[in-house]
C-alpha positions as CSV (number, residue, x, y, z in Angstrom):
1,X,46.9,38.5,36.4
2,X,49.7,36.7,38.1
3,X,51.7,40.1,38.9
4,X,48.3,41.3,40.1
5,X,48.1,38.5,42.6
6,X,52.1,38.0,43.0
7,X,51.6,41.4,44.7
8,X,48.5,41.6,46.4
9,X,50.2,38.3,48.4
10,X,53.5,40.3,49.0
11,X,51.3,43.3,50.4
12,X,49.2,41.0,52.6
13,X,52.4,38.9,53.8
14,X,54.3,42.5,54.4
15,X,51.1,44.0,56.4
16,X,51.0,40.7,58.2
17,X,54.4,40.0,59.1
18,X,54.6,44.1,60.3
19,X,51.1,43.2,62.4
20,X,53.1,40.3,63.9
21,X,56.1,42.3,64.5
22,X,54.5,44.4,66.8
23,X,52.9,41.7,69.1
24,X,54.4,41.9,72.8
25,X,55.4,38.5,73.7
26,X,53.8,38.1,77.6
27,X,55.8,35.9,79.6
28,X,53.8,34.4,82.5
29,X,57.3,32.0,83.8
30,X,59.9,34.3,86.2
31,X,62.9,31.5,85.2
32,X,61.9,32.5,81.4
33,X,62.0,36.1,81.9
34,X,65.2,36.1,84.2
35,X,67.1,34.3,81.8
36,X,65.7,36.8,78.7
37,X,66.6,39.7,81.1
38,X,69.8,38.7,81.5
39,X,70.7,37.7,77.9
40,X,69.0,40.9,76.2
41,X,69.9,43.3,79.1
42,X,66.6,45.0,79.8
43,X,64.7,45.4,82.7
44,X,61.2,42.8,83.4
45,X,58.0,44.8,83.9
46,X,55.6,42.5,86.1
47,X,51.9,43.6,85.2
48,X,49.8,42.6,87.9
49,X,46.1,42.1,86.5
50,X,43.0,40.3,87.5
51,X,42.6,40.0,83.5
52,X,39.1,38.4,83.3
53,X,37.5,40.6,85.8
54,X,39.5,43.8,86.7
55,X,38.3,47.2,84.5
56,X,41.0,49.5,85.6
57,X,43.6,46.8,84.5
58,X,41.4,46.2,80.9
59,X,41.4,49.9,80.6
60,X,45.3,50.4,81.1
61,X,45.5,47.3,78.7
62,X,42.9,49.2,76.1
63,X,44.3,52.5,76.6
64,X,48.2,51.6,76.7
65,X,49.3,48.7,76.1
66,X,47.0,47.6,73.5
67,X,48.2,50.6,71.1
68,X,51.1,50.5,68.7
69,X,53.3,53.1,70.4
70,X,53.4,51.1,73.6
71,X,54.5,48.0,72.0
72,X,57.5,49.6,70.2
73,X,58.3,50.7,73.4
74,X,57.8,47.5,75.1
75,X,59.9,45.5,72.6
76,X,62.6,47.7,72.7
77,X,62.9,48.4,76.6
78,X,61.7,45.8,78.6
79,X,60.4,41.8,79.2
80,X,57.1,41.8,79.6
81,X,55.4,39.4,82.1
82,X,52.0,39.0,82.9
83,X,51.2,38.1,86.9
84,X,47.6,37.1,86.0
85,X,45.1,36.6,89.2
86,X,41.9,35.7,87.0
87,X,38.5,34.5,88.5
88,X,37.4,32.1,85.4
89,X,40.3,31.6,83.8
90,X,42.3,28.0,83.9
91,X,46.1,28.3,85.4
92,X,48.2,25.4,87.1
93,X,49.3,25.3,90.4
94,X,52.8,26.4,89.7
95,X,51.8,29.6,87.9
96,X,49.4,30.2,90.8
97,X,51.9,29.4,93.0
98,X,54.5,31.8,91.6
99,X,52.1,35.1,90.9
100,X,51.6,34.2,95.0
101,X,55.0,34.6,95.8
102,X,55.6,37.7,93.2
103,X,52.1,39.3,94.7
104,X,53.7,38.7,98.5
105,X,56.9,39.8,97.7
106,X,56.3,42.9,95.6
107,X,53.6,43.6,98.2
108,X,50.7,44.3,95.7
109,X,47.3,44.9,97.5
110,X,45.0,46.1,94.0
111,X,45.1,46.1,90.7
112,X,46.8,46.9,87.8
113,X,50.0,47.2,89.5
114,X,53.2,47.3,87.4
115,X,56.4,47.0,88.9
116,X,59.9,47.2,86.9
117,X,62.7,44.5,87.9
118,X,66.3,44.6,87.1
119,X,67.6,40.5,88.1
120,X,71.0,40.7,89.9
121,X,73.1,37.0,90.5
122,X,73.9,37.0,94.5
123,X,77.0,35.6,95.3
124,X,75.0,32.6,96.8
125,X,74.0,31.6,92.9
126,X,70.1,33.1,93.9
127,X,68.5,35.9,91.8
128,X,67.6,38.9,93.4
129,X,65.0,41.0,91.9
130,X,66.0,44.9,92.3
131,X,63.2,47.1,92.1
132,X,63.3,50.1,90.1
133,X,60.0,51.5,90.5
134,X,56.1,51.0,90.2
135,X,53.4,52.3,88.1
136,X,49.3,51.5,87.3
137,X,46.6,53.0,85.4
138,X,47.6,56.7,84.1
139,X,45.3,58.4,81.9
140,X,46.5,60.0,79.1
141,X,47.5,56.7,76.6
142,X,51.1,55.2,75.8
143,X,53.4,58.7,75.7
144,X,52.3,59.8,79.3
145,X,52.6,56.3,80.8
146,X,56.1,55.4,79.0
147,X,57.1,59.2,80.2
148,X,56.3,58.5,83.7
149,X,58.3,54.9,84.1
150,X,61.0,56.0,81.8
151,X,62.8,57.2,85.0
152,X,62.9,54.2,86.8
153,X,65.5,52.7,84.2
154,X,68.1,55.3,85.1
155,X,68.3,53.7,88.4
């Protein structure tokens, strides 16, 4: 009975800790991602979502980003942050305040938009963020969407 339950546990804790594994860790702070960008040497994709209210950016979540093959993908390739513009969902000024400035500067007029970011150190000690390329809502799930902003990191 103990080896029974011994390895039901270790089954449940492998299946778990896999499950975990695969999560995408969604930044929402810029000086967080810059700093992981730099360190780990991959590019930051900046998903632009109205996440409480906009379908075509719940769909590209559902249809994408939700599924396993994106988030190998994702784990692998990029920093992931989330530039949220909710209607009923709580953020502080600062995050509101900084998806303002990332919306103004990357000139994003709907939603989803995702833009891919390489940061470069100027010589002034600012951060530029070079733009590699943009993408939204694709049909066709994970493979054609990571096949059509694969490109951009070859820039």
């Amino acid at each position: 009975m103990k080896l029974l339950f011994s390895s039901l546990l270790f089954v449940a804790f492998t299946t778990l800790s896999f499950a975990q594994a695969q999560e995408i860790k969604w930044l929402t702070s810029m000086d967080e991602a810059i700093k992981l960008s730099q360190k780990e040497k991959k590019p930051i994709m900046l998903f632009f979502t109205g996440s409480d209210w906009c379908g075509w950016c719940i769909r590209l979540q559902k249809e994408v980003f939700y599924k396993d093959e994106f988030k190998a993908w994702a784990n692998k390739s990029v920093i992931a942050v989330e530039v949220d513009f909710p209607r009923n969902k709580f953020q502080t000024q600062e995050l509101k305040q900084q998806n303002q400035t990332l919306q103004a500067q990357f000139g994003v007029q709907g939603y989803p938009t995702v833009w891919f970011v390489r940061p470069e150190n100027m010589s002034d000690g600012k951060i530029n963020l070079v733009q590699l390329g943009n993408s939204g809502y694709r049909a066709g799930g994970p493979e054609n969407w990571i096949k059509e902003v694969t490109p951009f990191f070859s820039k």
